[in-house]
Structure formats: C-alpha cells, structure tokens
mmCIF file of the C-alpha atoms, coordinates in Angstrom:
data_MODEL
# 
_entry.id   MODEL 
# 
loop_
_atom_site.group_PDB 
_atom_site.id 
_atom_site.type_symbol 
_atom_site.label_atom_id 
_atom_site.label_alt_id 
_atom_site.label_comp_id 
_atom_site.label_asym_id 
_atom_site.label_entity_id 
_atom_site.label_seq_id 
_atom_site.pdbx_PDB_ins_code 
_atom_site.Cartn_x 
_atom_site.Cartn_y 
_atom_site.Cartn_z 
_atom_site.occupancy 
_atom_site.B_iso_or_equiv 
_atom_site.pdbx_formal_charge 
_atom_site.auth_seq_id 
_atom_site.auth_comp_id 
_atom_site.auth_asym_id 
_atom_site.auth_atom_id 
_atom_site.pdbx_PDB_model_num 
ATOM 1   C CA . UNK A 1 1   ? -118.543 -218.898 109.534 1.00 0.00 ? 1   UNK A CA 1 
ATOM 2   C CA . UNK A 1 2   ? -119.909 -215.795 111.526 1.00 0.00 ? 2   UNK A CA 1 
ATOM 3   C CA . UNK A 1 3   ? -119.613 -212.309 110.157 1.00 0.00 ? 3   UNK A CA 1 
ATOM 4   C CA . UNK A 1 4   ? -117.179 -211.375 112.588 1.00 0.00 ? 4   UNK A CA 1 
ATOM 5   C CA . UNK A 1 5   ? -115.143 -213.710 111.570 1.00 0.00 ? 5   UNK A CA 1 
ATOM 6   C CA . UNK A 1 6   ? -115.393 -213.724 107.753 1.00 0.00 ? 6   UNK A CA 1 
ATOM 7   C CA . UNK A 1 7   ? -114.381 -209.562 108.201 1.00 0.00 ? 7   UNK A CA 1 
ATOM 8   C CA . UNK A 1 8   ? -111.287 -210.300 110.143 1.00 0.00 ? 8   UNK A CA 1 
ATOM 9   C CA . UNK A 1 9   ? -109.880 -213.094 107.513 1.00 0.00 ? 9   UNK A CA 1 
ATOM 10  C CA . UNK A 1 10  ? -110.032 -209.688 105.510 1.00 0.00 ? 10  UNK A CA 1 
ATOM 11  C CA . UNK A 1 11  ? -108.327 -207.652 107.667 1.00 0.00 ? 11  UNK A CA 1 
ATOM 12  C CA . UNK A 1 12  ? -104.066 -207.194 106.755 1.00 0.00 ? 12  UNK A CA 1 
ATOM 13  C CA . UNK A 1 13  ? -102.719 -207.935 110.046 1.00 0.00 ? 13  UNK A CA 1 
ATOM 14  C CA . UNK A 1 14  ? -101.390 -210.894 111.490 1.00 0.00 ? 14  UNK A CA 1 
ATOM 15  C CA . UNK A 1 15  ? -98.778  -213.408 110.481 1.00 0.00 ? 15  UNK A CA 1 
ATOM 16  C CA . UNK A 1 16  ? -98.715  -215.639 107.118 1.00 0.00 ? 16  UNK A CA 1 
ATOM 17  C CA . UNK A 1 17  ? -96.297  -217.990 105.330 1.00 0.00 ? 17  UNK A CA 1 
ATOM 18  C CA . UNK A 1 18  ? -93.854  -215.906 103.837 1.00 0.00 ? 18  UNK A CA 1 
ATOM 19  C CA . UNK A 1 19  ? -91.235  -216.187 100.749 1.00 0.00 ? 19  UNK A CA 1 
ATOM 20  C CA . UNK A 1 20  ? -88.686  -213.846 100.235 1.00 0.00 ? 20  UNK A CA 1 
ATOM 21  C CA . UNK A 1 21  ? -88.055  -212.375 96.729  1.00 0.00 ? 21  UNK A CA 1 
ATOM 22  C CA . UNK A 1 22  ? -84.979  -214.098 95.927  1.00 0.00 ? 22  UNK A CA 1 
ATOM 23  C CA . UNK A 1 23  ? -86.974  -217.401 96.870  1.00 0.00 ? 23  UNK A CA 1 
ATOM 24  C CA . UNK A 1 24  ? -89.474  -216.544 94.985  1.00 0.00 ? 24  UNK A CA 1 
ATOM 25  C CA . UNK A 1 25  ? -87.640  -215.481 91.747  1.00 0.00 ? 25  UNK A CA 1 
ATOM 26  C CA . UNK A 1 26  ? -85.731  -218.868 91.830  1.00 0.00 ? 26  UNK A CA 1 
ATOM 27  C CA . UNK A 1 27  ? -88.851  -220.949 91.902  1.00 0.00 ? 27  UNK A CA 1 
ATOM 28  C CA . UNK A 1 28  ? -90.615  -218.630 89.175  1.00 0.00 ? 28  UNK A CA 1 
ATOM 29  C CA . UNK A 1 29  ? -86.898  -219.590 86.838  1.00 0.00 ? 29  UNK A CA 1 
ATOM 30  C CA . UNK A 1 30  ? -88.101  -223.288 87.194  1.00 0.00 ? 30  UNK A CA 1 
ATOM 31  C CA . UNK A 1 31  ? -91.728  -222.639 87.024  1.00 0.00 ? 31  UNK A CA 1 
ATOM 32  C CA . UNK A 1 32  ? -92.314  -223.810 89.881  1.00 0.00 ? 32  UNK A CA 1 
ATOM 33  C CA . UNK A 1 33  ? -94.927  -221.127 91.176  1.00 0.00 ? 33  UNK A CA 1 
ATOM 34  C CA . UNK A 1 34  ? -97.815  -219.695 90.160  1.00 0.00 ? 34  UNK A CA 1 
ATOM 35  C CA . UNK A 1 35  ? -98.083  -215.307 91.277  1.00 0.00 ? 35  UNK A CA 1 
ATOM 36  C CA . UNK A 1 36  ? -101.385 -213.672 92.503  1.00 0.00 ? 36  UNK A CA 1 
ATOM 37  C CA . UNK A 1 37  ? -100.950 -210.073 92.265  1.00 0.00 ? 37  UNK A CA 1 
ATOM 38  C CA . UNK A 1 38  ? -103.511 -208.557 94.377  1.00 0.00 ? 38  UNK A CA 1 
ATOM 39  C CA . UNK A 1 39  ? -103.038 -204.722 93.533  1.00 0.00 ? 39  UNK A CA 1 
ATOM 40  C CA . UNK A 1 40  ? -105.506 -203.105 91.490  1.00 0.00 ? 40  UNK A CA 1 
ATOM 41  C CA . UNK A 1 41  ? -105.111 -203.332 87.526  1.00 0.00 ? 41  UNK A CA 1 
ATOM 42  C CA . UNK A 1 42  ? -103.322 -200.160 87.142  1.00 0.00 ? 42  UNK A CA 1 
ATOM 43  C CA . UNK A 1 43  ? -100.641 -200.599 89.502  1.00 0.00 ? 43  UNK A CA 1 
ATOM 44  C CA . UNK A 1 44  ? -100.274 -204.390 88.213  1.00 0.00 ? 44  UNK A CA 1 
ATOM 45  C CA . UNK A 1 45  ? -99.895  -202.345 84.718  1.00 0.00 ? 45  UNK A CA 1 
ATOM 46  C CA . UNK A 1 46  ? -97.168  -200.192 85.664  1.00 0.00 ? 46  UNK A CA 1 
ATOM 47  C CA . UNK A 1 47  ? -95.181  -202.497 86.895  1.00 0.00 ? 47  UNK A CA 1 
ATOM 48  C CA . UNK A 1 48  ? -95.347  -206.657 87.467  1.00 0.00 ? 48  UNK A CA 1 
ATOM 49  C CA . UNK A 1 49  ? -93.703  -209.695 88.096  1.00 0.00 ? 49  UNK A CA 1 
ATOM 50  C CA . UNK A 1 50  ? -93.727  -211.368 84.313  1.00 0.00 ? 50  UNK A CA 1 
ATOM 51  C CA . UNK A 1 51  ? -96.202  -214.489 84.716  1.00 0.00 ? 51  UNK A CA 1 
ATOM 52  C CA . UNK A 1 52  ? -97.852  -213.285 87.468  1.00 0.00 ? 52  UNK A CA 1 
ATOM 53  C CA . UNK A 1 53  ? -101.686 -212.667 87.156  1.00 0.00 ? 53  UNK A CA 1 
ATOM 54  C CA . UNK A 1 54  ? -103.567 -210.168 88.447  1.00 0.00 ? 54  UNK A CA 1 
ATOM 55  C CA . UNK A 1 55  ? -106.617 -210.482 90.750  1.00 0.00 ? 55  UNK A CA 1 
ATOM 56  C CA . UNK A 1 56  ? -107.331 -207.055 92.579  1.00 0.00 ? 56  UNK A CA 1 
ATOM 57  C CA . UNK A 1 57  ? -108.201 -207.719 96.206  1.00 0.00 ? 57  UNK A CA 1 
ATOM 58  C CA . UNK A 1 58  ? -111.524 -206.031 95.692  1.00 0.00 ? 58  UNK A CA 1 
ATOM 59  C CA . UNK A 1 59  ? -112.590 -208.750 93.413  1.00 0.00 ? 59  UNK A CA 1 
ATOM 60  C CA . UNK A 1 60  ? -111.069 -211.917 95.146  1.00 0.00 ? 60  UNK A CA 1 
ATOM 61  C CA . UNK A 1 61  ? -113.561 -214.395 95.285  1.00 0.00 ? 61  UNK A CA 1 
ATOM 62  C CA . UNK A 1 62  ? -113.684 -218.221 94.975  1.00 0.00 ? 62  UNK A CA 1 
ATOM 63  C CA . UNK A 1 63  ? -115.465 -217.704 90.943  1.00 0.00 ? 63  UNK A CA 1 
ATOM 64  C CA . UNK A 1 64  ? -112.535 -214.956 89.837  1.00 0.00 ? 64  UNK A CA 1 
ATOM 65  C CA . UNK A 1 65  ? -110.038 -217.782 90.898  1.00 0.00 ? 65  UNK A CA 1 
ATOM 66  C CA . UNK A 1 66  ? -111.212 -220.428 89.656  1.00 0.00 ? 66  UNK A CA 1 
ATOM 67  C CA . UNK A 1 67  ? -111.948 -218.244 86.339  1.00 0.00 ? 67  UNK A CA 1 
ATOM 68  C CA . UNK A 1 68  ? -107.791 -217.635 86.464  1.00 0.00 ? 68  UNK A CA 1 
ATOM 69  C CA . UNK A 1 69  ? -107.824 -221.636 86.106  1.00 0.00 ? 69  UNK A CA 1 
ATOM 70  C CA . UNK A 1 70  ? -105.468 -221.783 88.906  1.00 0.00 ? 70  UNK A CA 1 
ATOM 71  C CA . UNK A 1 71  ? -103.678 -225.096 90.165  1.00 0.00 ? 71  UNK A CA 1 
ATOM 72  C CA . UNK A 1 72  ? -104.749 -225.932 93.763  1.00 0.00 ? 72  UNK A CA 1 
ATOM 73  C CA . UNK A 1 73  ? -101.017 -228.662 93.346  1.00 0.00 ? 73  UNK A CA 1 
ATOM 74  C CA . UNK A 1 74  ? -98.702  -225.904 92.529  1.00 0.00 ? 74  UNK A CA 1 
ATOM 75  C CA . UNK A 1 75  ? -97.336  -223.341 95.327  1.00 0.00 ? 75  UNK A CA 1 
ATOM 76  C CA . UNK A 1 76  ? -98.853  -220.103 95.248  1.00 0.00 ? 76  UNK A CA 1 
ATOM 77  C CA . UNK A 1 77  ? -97.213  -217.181 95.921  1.00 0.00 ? 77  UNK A CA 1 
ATOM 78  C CA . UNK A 1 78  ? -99.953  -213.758 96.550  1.00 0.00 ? 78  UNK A CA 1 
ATOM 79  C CA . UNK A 1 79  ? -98.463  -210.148 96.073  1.00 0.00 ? 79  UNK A CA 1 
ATOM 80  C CA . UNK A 1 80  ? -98.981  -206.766 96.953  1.00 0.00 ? 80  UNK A CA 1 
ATOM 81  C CA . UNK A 1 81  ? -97.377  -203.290 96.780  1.00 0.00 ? 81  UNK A CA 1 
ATOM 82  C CA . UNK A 1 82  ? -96.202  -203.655 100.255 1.00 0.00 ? 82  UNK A CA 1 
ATOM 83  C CA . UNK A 1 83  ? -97.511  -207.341 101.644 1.00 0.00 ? 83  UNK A CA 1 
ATOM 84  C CA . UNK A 1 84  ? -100.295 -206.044 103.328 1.00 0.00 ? 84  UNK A CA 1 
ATOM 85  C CA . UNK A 1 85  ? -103.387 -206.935 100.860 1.00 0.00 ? 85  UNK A CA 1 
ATOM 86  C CA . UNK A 1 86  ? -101.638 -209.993 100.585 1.00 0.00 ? 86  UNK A CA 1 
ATOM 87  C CA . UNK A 1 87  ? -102.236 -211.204 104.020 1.00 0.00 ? 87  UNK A CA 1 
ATOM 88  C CA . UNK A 1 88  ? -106.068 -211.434 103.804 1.00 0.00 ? 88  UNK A CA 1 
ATOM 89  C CA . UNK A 1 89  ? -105.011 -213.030 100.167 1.00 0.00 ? 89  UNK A CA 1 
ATOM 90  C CA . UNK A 1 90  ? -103.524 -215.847 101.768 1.00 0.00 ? 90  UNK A CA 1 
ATOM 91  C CA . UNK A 1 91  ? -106.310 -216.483 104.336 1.00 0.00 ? 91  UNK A CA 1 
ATOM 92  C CA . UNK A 1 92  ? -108.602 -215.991 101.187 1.00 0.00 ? 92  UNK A CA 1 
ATOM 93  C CA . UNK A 1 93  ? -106.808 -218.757 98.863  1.00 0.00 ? 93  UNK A CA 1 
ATOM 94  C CA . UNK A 1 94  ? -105.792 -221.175 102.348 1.00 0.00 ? 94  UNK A CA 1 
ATOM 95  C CA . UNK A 1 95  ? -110.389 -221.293 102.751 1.00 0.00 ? 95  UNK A CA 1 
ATOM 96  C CA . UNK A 1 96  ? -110.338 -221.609 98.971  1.00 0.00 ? 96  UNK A CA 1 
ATOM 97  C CA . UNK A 1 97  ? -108.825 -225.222 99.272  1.00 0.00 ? 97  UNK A CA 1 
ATOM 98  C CA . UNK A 1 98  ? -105.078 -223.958 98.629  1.00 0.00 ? 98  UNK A CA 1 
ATOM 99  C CA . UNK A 1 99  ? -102.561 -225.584 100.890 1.00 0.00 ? 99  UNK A CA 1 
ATOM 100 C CA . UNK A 1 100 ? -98.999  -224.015 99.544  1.00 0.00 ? 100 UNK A CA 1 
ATOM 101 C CA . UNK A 1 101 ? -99.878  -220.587 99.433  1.00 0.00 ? 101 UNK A CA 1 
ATOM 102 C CA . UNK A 1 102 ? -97.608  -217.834 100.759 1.00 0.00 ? 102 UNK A CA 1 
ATOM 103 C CA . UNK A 1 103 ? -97.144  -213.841 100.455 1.00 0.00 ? 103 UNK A CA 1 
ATOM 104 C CA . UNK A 1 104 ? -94.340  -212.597 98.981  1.00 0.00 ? 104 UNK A CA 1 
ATOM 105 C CA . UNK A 1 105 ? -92.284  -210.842 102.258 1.00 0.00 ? 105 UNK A CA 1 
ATOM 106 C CA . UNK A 1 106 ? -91.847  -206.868 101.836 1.00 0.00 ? 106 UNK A CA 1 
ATOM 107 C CA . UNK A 1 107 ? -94.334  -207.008 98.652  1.00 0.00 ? 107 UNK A CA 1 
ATOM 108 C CA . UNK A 1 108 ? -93.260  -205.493 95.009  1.00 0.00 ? 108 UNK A CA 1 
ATOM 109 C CA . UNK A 1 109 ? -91.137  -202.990 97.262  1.00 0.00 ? 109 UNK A CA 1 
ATOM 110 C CA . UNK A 1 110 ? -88.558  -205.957 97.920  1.00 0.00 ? 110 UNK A CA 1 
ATOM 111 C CA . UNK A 1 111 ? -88.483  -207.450 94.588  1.00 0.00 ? 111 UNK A CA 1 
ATOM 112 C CA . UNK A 1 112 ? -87.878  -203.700 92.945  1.00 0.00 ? 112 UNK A CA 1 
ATOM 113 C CA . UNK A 1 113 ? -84.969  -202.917 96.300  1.00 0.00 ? 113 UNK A CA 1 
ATOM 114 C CA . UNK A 1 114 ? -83.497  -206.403 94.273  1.00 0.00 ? 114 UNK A CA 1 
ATOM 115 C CA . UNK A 1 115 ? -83.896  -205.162 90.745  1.00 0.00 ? 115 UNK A CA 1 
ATOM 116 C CA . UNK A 1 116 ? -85.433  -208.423 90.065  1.00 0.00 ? 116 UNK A CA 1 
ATOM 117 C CA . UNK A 1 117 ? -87.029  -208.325 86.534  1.00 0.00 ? 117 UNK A CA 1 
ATOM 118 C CA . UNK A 1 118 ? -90.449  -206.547 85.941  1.00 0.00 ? 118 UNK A CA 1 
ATOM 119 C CA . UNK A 1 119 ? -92.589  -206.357 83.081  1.00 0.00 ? 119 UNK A CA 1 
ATOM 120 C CA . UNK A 1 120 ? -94.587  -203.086 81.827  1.00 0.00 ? 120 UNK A CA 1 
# 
C-alpha cells in the first residue's frame, strides 16, 4: 500500500456502513455486537456505552486489537464522540480482516440525544 494511501484510510471523511443508535442498542440487548470506542481514555471514562471497549484512535493498530481478543464473526460496531474518528476506524478494522464492521451514525452525541444507557 503506498503512503498516500495508507494516510488517507486515516483521514475522517468519506462514507462508511452506518448503524443508528437505536439499532445498535437492540443488537447490544441480545449481544449481538461487539463496541470499539475510539475516543481517548478519558472521554471513554466519563461517559460509555456499557460493554463497549475502548481503543483510542491514536493507538489503533492490528496488535492493540487483537490484544482486545476481538471476534473477526461477530458485527462490530466503532464509536466516537461525533462519528468522525470512527470513519478511519472502520477502514482500519475492514484491512484488519473484519467484514461486519460499521460506525455508529451521529457518534455518542446520538446515543446521549436518545438517553440510551451509559456507564461512568
């Protein structure tokens, strides 16, 4: 892969498969999902999706996921604050060998507008 375009698989433009929060709360009551939170630790601190697991953007690498023991067969859902960091997520996970990977649309903002349940 050239260096131009490893950098632009990092950039957060462009579309990716998307899962609203609703969506995604549903699948994460029949465990059914595994979360990637890609903000850094102390955002994922104050405030998470319970189950999710946190792997800040900055250290996203094929070694840090496969140290999260991570199921290539179940669908993957990877969040941000506002599904920006996400995007380059996706692409990241998708090279990794992950086929069912999505971002979760509108980021923590649209699962907080919800009220969907957080953990502290």
């Amino acid at each position: 892969m050239s260096l131009l375009n490893n950098l632009a698989q990092w950039l957060p433009f462009g579309k990716v498969p998307e899962m609203d929060a609703q969506a995604v709360f549903k699948r994460l009551q029949k465990n059914s999902i595994q979360i990637v939170d890609v903000r850094s630790k102390m955002e994922w601190d104050k405030s998470h999706i319970e189950g999710s697991l946190n792997l800040p953007i900055t250290s996203l690498s094929i070694n840090t996921i496969k140290q999260l023991q991570l199921s290539q067969e179940i669908t993957t859902v990877v969040i941000c604050l506002s599904a920006h960091r996400s995007i380059p997520g996706v692409r990241k996970f998708k090279q990794f060998g992950f086929t069912d990977v999505y971002q979760l649309e509108g980021g923590m903002l649209s699962w907080w507008k919800l009220a969907l349940p957080i953990s502290k």
